[in-house]
C-alpha positions as CSV (number, residue, x, y, z in Angstrom):
1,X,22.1,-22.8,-20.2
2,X,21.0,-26.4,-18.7
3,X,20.1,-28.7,-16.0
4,X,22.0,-30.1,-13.5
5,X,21.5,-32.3,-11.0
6,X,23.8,-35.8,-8.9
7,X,23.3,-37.7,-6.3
8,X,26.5,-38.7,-4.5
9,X,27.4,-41.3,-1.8
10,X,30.0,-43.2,-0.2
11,X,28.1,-45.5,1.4
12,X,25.9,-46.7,-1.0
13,X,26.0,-47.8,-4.7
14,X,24.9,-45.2,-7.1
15,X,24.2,-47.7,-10.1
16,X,20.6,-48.9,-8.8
17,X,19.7,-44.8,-9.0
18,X,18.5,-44.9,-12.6
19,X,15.0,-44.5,-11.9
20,X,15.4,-41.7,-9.5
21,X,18.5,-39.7,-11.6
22,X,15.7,-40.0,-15.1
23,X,12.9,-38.6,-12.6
24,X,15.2,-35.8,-11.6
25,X,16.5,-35.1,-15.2
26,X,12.5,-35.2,-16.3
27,X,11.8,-32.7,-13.6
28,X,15.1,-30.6,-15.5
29,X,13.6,-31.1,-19.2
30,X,12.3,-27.3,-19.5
31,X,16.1,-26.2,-18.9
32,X,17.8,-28.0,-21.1
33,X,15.3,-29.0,-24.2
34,X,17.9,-30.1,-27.0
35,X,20.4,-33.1,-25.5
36,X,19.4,-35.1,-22.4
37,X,22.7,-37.5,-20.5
38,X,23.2,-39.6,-17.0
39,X,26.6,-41.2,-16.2
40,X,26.5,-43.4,-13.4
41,X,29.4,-44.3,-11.1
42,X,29.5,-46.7,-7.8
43,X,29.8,-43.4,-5.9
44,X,28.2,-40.7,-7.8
45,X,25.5,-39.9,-10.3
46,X,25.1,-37.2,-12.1
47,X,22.3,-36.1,-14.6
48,X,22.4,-33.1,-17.3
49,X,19.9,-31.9,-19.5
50,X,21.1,-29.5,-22.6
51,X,20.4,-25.7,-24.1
52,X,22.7,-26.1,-27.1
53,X,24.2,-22.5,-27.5
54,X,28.1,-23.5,-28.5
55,X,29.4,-26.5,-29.8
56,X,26.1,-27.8,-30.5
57,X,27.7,-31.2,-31.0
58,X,30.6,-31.2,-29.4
59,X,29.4,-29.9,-25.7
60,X,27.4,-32.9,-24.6
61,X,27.1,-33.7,-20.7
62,X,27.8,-35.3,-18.7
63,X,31.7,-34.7,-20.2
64,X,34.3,-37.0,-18.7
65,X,38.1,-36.5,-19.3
66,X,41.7,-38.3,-18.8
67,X,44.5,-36.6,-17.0
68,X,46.6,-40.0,-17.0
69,X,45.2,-42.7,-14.3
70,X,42.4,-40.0,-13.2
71,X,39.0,-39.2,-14.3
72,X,37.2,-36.0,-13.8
73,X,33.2,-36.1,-15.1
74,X,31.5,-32.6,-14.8
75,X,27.8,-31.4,-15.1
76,X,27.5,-27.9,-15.8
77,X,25.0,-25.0,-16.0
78,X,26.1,-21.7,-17.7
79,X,28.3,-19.2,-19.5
80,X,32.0,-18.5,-19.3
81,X,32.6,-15.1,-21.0
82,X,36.6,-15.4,-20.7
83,X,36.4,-18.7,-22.3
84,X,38.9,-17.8,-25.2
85,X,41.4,-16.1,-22.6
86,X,41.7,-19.1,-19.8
87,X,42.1,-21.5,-22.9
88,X,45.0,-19.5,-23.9
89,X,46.3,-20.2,-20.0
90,X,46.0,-23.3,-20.3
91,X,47.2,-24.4,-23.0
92,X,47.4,-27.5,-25.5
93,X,44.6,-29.2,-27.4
94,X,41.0,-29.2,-26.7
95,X,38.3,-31.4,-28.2
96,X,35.4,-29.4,-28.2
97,X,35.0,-25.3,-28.5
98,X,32.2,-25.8,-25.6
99,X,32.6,-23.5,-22.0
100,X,32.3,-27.1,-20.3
101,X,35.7,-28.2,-21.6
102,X,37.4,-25.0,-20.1
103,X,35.8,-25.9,-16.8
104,X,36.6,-28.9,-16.7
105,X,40.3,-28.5,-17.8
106,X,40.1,-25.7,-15.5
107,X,39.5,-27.6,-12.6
108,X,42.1,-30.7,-13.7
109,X,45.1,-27.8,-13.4
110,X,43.9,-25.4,-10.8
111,X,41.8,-27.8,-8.5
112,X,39.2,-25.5,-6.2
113,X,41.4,-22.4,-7.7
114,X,39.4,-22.5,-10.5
115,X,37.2,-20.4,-9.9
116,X,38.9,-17.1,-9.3
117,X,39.4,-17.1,-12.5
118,X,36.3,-17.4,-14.5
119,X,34.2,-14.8,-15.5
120,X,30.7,-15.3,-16.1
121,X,27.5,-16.9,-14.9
122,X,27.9,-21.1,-13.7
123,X,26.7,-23.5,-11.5
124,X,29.0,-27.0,-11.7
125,X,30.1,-30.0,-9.7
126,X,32.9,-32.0,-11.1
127,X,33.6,-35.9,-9.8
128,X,37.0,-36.8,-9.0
129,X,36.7,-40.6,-9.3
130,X,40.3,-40.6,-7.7
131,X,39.8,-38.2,-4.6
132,X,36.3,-40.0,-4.2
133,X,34.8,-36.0,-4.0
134,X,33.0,-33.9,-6.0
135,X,33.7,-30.2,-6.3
136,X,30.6,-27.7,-6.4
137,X,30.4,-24.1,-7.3
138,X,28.4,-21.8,-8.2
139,X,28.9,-18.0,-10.3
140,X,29.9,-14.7,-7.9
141,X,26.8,-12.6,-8.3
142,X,24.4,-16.3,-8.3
143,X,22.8,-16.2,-11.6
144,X,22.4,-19.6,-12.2
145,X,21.2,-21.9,-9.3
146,X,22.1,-25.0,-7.4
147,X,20.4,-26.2,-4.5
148,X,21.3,-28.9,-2.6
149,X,20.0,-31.2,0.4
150,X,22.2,-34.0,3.1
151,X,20.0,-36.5,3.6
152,X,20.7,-40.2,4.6
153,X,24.5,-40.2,3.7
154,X,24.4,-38.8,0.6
155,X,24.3,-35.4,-1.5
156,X,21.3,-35.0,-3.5
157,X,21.8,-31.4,-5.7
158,X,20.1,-30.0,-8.5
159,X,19.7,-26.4,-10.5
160,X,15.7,-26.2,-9.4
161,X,13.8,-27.0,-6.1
162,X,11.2,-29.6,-8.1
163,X,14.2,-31.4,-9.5
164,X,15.4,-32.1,-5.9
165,X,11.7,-32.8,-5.3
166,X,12.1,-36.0,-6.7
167,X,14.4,-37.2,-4.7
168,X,12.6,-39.7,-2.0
169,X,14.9,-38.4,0.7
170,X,14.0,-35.0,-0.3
171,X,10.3,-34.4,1.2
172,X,8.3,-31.3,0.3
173,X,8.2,-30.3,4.4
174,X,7.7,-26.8,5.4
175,X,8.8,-26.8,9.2
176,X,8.9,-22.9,11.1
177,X,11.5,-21.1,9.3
178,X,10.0,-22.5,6.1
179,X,6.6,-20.7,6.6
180,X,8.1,-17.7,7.5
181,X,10.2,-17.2,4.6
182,X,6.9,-17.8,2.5
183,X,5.3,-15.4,4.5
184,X,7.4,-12.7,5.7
185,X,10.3,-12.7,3.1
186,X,9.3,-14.2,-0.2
187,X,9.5,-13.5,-2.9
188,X,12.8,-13.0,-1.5
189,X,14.5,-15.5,0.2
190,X,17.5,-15.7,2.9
191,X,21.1,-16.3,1.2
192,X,21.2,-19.8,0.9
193,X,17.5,-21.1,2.4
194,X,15.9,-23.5,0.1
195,X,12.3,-23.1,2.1
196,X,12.1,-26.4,2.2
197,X,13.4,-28.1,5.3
198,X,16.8,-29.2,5.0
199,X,16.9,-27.9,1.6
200,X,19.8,-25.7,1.3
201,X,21.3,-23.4,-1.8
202,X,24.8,-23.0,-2.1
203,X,25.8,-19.1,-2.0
204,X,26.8,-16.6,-4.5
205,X,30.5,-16.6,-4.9
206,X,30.7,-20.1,-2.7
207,X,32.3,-23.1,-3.5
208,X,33.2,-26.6,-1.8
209,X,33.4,-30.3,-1.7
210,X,31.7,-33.3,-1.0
211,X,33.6,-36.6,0.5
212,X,33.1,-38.9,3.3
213,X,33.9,-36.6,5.6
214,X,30.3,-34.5,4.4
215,X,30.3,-30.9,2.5
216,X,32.7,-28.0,3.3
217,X,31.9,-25.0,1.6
218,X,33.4,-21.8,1.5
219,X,33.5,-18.3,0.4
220,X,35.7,-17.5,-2.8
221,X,34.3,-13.9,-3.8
222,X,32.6,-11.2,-2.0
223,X,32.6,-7.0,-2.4
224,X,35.7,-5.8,-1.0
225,X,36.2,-2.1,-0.4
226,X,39.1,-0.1,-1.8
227,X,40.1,3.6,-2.9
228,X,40.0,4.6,-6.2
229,X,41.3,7.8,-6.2
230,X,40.0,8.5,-9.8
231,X,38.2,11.4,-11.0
232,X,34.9,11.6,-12.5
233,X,35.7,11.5,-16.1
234,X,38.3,8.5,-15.4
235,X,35.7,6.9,-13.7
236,X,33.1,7.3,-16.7
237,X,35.8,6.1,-19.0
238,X,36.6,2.7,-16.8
239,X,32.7,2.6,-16.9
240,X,32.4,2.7,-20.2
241,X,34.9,0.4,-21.2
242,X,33.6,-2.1,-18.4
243,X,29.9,-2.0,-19.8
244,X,31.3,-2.0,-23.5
245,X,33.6,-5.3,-22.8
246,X,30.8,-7.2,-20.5
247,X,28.1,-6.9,-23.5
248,X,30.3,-7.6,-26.3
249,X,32.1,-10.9,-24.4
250,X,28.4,-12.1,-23.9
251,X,27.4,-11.9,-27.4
252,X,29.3,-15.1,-28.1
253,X,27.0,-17.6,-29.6
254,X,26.5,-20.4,-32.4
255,X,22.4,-19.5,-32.4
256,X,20.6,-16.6,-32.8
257,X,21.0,-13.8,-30.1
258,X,18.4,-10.9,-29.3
259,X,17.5,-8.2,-26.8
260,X,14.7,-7.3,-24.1
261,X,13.9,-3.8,-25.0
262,X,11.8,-1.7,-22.2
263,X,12.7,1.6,-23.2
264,X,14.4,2.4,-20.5
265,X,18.1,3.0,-19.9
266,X,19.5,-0.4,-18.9
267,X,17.8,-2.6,-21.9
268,X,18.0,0.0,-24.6
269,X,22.0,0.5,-23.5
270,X,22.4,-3.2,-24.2
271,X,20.4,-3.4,-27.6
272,X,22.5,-0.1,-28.5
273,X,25.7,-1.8,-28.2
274,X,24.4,-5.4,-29.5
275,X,22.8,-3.7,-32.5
276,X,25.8,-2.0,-33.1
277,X,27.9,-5.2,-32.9
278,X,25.3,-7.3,-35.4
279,X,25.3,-4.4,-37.9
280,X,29.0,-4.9,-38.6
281,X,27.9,-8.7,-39.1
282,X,25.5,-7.4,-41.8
283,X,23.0,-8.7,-39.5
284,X,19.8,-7.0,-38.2
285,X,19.2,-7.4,-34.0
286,X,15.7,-8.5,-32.9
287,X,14.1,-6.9,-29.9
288,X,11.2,-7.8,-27.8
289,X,8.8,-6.0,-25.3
290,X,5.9,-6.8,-23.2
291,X,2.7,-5.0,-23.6
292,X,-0.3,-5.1,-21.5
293,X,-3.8,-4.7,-23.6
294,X,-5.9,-2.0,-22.0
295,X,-3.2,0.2,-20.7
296,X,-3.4,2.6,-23.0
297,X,-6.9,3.1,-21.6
298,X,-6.5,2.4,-17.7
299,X,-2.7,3.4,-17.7
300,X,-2.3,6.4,-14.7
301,X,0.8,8.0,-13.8
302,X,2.5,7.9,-10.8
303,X,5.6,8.9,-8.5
304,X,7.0,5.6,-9.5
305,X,6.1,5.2,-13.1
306,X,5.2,8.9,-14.7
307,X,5.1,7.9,-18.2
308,X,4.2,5.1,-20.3
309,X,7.1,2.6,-21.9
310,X,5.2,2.3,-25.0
311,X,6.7,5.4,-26.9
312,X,10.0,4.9,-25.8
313,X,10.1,1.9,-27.0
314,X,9.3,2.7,-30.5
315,X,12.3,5.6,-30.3
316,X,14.3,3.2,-29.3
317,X,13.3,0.6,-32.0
318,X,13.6,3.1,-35.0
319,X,16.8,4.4,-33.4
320,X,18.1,0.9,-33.5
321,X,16.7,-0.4,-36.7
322,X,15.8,-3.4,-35.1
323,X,13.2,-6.2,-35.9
324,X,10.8,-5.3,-33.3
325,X,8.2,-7.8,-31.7
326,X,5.2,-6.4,-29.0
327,X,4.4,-9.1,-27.1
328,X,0.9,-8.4,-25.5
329,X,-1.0,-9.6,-23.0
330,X,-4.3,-9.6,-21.5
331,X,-5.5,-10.4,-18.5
332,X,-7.1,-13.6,-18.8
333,X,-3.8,-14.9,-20.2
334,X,-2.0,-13.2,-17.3
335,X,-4.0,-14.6,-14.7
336,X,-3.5,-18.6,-16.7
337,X,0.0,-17.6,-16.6
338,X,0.0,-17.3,-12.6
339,X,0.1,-21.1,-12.2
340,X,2.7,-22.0,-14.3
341,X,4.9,-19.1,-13.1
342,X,4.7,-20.9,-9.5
343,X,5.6,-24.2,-11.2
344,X,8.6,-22.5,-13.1
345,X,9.8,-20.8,-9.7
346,X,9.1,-23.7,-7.8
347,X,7.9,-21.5,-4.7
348,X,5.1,-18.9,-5.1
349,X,7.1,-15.8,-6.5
350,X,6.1,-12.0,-7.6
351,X,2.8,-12.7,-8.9
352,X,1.8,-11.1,-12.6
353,X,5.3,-10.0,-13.0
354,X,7.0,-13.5,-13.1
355,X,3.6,-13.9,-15.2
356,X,4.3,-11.8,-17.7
357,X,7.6,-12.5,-18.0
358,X,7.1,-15.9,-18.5
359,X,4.7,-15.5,-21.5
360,X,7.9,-12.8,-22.7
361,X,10.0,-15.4,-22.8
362,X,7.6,-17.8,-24.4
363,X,7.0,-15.7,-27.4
364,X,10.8,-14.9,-27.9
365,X,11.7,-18.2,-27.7
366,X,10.1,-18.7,-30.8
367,X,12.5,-16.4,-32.6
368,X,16.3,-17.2,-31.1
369,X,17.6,-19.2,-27.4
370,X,19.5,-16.7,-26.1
371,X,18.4,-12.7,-25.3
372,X,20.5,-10.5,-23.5
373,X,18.6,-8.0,-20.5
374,X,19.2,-4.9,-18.5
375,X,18.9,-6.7,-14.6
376,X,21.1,-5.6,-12.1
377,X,22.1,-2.1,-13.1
378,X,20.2,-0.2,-10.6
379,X,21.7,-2.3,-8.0
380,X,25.4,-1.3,-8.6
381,X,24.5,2.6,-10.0
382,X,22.3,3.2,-7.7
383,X,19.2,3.1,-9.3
384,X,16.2,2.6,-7.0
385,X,14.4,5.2,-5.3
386,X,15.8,4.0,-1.9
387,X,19.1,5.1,-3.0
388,X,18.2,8.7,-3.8
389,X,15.8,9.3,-0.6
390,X,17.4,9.7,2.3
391,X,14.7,9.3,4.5
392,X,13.9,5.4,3.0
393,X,17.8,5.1,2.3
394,X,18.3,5.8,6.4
395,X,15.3,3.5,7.5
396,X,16.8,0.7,9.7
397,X,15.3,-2.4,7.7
398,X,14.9,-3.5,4.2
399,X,13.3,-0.2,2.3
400,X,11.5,-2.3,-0.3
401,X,10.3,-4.9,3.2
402,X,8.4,-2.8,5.2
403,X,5.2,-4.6,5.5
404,X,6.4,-7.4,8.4
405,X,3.6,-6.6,10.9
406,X,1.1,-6.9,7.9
407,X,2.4,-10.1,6.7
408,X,2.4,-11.7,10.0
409,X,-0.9,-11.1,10.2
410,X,-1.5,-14.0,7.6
411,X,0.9,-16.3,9.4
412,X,-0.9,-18.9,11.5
413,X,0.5,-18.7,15.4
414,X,0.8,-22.4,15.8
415,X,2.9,-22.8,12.6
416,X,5.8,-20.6,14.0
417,X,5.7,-21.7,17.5
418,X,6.5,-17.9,19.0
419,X,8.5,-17.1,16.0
420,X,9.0,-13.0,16.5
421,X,8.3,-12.0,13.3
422,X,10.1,-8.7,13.4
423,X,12.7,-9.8,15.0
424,X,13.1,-12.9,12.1
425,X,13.3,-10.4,9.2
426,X,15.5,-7.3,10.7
427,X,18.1,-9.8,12.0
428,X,18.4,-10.6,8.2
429,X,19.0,-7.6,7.5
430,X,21.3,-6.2,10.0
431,X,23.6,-9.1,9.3
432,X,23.7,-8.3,5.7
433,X,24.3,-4.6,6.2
434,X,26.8,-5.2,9.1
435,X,28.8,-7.6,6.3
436,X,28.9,-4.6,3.5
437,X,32.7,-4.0,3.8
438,X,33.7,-0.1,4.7
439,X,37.3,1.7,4.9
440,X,38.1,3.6,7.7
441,X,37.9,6.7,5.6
442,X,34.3,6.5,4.1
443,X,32.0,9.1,5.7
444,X,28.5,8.2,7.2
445,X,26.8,8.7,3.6
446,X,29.5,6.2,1.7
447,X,29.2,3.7,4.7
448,X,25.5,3.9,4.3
449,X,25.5,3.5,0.4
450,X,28.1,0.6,1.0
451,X,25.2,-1.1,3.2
452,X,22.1,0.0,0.7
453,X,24.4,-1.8,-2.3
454,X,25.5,-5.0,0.1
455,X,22.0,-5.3,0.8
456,X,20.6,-5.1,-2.8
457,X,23.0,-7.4,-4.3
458,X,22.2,-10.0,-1.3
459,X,18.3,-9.4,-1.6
460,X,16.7,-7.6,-4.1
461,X,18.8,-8.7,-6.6
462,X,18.7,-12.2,-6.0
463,X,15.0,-12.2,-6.4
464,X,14.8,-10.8,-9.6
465,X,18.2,-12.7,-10.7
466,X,15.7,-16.2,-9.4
467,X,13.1,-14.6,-11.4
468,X,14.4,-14.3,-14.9
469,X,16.2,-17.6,-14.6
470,X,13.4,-19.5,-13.6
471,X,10.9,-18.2,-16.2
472,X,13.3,-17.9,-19.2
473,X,14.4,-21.0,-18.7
474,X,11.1,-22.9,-18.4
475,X,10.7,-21.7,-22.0
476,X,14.7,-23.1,-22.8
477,X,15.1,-19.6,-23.2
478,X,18.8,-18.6,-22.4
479,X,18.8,-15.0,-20.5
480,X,22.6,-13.1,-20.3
481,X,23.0,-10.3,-17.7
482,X,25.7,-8.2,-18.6
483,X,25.7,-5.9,-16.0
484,X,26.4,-8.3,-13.5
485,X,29.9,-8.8,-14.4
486,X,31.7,-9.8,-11.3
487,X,34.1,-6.8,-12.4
488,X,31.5,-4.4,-12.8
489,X,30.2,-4.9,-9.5
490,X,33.1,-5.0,-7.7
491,X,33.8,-1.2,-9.3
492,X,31.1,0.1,-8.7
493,X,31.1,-0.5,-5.0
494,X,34.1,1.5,-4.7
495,X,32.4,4.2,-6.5
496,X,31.5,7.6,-4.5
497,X,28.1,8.0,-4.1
498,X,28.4,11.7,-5.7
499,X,30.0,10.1,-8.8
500,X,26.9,7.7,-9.1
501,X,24.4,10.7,-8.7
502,X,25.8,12.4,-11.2
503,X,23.4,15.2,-12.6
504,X,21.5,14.4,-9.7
505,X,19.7,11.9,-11.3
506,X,19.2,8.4,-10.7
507,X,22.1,6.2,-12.6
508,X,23.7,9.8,-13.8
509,X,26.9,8.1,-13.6
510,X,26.3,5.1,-16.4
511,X,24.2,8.1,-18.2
512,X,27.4,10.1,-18.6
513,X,29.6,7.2,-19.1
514,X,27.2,6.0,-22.4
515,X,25.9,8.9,-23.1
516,X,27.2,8.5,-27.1
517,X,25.1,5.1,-27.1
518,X,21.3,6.7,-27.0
519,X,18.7,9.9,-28.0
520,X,19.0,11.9,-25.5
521,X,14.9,11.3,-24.7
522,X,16.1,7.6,-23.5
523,X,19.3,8.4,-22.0
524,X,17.8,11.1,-19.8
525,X,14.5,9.4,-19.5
526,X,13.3,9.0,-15.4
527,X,13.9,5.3,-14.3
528,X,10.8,3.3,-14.4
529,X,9.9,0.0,-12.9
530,X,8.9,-3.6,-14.6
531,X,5.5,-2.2,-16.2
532,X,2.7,-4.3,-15.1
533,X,-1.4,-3.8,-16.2
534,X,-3.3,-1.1,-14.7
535,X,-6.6,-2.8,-16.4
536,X,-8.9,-3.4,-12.9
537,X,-10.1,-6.6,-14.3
538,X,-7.0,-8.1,-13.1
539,X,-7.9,-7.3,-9.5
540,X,-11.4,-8.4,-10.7
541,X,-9.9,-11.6,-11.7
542,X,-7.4,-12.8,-9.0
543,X,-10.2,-11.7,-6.0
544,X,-12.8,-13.9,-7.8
545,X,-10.1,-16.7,-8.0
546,X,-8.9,-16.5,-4.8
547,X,-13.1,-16.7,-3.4
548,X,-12.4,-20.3,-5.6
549,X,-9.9,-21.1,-3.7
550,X,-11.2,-20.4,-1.0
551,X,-15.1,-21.9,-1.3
552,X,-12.7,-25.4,-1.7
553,X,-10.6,-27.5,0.7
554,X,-7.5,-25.9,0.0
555,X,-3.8,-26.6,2.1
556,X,-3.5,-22.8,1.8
557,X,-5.5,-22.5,5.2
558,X,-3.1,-25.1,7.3
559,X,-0.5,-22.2,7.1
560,X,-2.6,-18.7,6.5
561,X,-5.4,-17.4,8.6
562,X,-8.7,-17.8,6.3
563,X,-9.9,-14.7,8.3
564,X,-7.3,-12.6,6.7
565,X,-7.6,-13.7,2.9
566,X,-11.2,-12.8,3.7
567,X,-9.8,-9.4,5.0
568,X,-7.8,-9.2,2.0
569,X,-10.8,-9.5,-0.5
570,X,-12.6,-7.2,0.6
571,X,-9.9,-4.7,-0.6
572,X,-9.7,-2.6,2.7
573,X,-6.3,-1.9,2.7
574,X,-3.6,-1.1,0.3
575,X,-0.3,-2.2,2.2
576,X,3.1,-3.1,-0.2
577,X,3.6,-6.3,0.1
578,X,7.1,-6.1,-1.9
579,X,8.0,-2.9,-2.9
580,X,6.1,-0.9,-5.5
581,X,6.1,-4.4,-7.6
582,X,3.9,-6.0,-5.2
583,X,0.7,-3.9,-4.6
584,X,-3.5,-5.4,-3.4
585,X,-3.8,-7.4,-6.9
586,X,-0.1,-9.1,-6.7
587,X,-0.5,-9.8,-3.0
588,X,-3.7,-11.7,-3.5
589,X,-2.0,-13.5,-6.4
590,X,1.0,-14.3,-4.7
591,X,-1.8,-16.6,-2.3
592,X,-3.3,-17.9,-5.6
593,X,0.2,-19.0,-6.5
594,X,0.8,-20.3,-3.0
595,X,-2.3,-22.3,-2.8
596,X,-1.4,-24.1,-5.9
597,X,2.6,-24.9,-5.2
598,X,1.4,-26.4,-1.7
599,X,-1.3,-28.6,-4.0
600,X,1.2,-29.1,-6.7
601,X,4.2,-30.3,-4.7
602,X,1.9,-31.9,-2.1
603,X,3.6,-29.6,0.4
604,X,3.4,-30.9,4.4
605,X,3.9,-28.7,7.1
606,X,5.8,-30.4,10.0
């Protein structure tokens, strides 16, 4: 994976940007640690910064080819997994073995067509010093970022917010909508809001160009609905051979590869199938997991997480015969770890659990660049408890949201000038429910489980997908997702909802369909969430912090109600703030966090 990040115009003259584009890439260095490159035209520059995984030489960026007269010159962040098959479309010699030559040649043949025909996980823009545009796009499920802001005549984009940042037409200004994404949605964020005012994101599945004429983007990929009109056991086996292809394509790499390993069903699928696949190699898989210290001592089950990962993890590892490394943690560490997570997301984000991801990817970074992980199966197989309960599935809002009243609480009145709070989140989500596309035929439950997946893949999703991005990458740790192939997900929505349920269990479906792939004690084990610490010196910690924080001039105040943090550390109530994720001690560190992105990006509200 890499940087990327331009500035385009065509009214100005790009060359005098030099300054600016090496502050940008600077901002971009954590992404791509190995090769750094700007190319610099009268109308466009563009910046790249490098995570050599193939063609270590060969793939530098910017690349610029020749189709006769023309010149094309793309920057480009990502994976293609059909690499090998469009190169066999396309025909003739190629120069390097790197993904960024297919794109590239992709784009020179098939123009804005391109795109349908990739699979894997991208963000690009490609300058067409002939056309005088630049064509931007960015993968269907949005694994890999691109944000982007119009300001003074020109395009200024880049693959993280700071990057953009840097920019001196891109202010750090939090105007109305901006504070109440920070407050009532985030960590999540609405589809293509960069927080920021006039910060934008391009989309999942979108796509478009810049010219003189401004940006026009559009929609090249959403879920469609379909029949199927297959059985169970002919839907396990198109399961299984989906699952099977998406992990084996994404093992493609000239540096070491490895494997998250939780114990649970998603990650020890994957390190099944990729131990499997390295054994034939004569080659042994490395696997990594997070351990908290202290929670084999303060560790208390619950509804949510009955059982400790720990020893499912070790059946896993000795089932694999893998190299296994336990990361711990302990809470000091975890609460250090809070700062840089902010910096990493750019925006305050899920507290200790981009925390402790981030020190994950730290430590496996030390071993090999790119690990594969188990995100985004419970989204398409139905995974999460608000699939299975039909009272939460049949709420009218966001099931893992429903804390709006107590988040506005925080929010400062004259900030949001009226804003109605409820109102601002549950149009959010009826839009993206009333987008999930349905067939005549579906009964109430499928329309309803059409609407639960739409919104999961739009929301949830997208917040962890921002999540393991951000951290990995701040570590030039390349992170593959197989389960969000574009093909998997389109599937899977077409699935019955009795199919998925299988067993009457929670992912029965993908359980049968890989059953041959795992001890049974891990293939039947009860889903579990991202494990955090249960040690209460944690709480002890962030409240003490936050008191910090809060004995100091702080900018944290201009935008939340000091009479509420006070509320808040007096541990009166225990209100969700996201989900089961985001409980008392992650809400007060998500403040933490927020206190020191508005010092770090000298953040003005306007």
């Amino acid at each position: 994976m890499c940087g990327i990040a331009g500035i385009i115009s065509f009214r100005e003259d790009m060359r005098g940007e030099m300054k600016v584009c090496e502050s940008m890439q600077h901002a971009l260095r954590r992404r791509g640690p190995d090769q750094r490159g700007i190319v610099i035209y009268p109308e466009a520059a563009l910046i790249h910064t490098r995570l050599a995984v193939i063609d270590i030489e060969g793939g530098r960026q910017p690349m610029t080819l020749r189709q006769g007269e023309r010149e094309y010159t793309i920057v480009y962040n990502g994976e293609l997994y059909n690499s090998a098959d469009i190169r066999r479309e396309l025909g003739g010699d190629f120069l390097t073995r790197s993904d960024t030559e297919t794109v590239l040649r992709s784009y020179m043949k098939w123009g804005e067509a391109c795109v349908d025909r990739f699979n894997g996980i991208y963000a690009f823009a490609v300058y067409d010093q002939a056309e005088h545009r630049v064509f931007l796009a960015r993968d269907r499920i949005g694994v890999k970022p691109l944000f982007y802001a119009e300001t003074g005549g020109k395009l200024v984009f880049a693959s993280e917010l700071p990057a953009l940042l840097c920019h001196p037409e891109v202010p750090a200004e939090i105007d109305a909508e901006g504070a109440a994404e920070l407050l009532l949605i985030a960590p999540g964020r609405t589809p293509g809001c960069g927080v920021f005012r006039n910060v934008r994101e391009v989309k999942p599945g979108w796509c478009g160009t810049y010219d003189a004429e401004g940006l026009h983007l559009r929609e090249y990929w959403r879920l469609r609905a379909y029949e199927t009109g297959e059985s169970f056991e002919e839907t396990a086996e198109h399961v299984r051979e989906l699952v099977l292809d998406s992990i084996r394509r994404q093992l493609v790499s000239d540096v070491p590869v490895c494997t998250f390993l939780s114990g649970g069903l998603d990650s020890s699928l994957i390190s099944s199938v990729t131990a499997s696949e390295m054994k034939k190699q004569g080659r042994r898989l490395s696997t990594f997991s997070v351990h908290y210290a202290g929670n084999e001592k303060y560790f208390r089950s619950s509804h949510f997480q009955p059982e400790s990962d720990d020893v499912y993890i070790a059946k896993m590892a000795e089932y694999l015969g893998s190299d296994h490394h336990r990361v711990t943690v302990g809470v000091p560490e975890l609460v250090d770890a809070l700062y840089e997570a902010a910096e990493a997301r750019g925006l305050p984000g899920m507290a200790d659990v981009d925390a402790s991801l981030l020190l994950l990817c730290r430590e496996i970074k030390k071993h090999g660049t790119v690990a594969l992980s188990g995100e985004c199966a419970d989204e398409f197989f139905g995974g999460y408890p608000w699939y299975r309960d039909k009272d939460i599935r049949m709420t009218d809002g966001f099931p893992w949201a429903q804390s709006t009243a107590y988040r506005n609480r925080f929010l400062r009145e004259d900030i949001t000038s009226g804003l109605d709070a409820e109102e601002y989140v549950y149009s959010r989500y009826r839009e993206t429910a009333d987008y999930a596309e349905k067939l005549p035929s579906d009964s109430d439950t499928e329309r309803r489980m059409r609407e639960m997946m739409q919104l999961n893949v739009t929301w949830f999703m997208q917040t962890l997908l921002d999540r393991k991005d951000r951290m990995s990458m701040y570590s030039g740790l390349e992170v593959r997702v197989p389960f969000c192939d574009h093909r998997i997900a389109e599937y899977l929505y077409n699935v019955k909802w009795e199919y998925k349920d299988r067993h009457g269990r929670e992912k029965g479906l993908l359980r049968h369909a890989m059953r041959d792939w795992l001890p049974e004690e891990v293939l039947w084990r009860k889903k579990s969430p991202y494990p955090k610490t249960h040690d209460p010196a944690f709480l002890a910690a962030v409240t003490e912090s936050l008191r910090e924080v809060l004995a100091a001039p702080t900018p944290l105040t201009d935008l939340v109600k000091r009479e509420e943090l006070e509320k808040l550390l007096r541990h009166e109530e225990q209100v969700q703030w996201y989900g089961q994720l985001m409980n008392l001690p992650q809400t007060i560190a998500f403040f933490i966090q927020l206190d020191h992105w508005m010092k770090l990006f000298r953040v003005r509200l306007v």
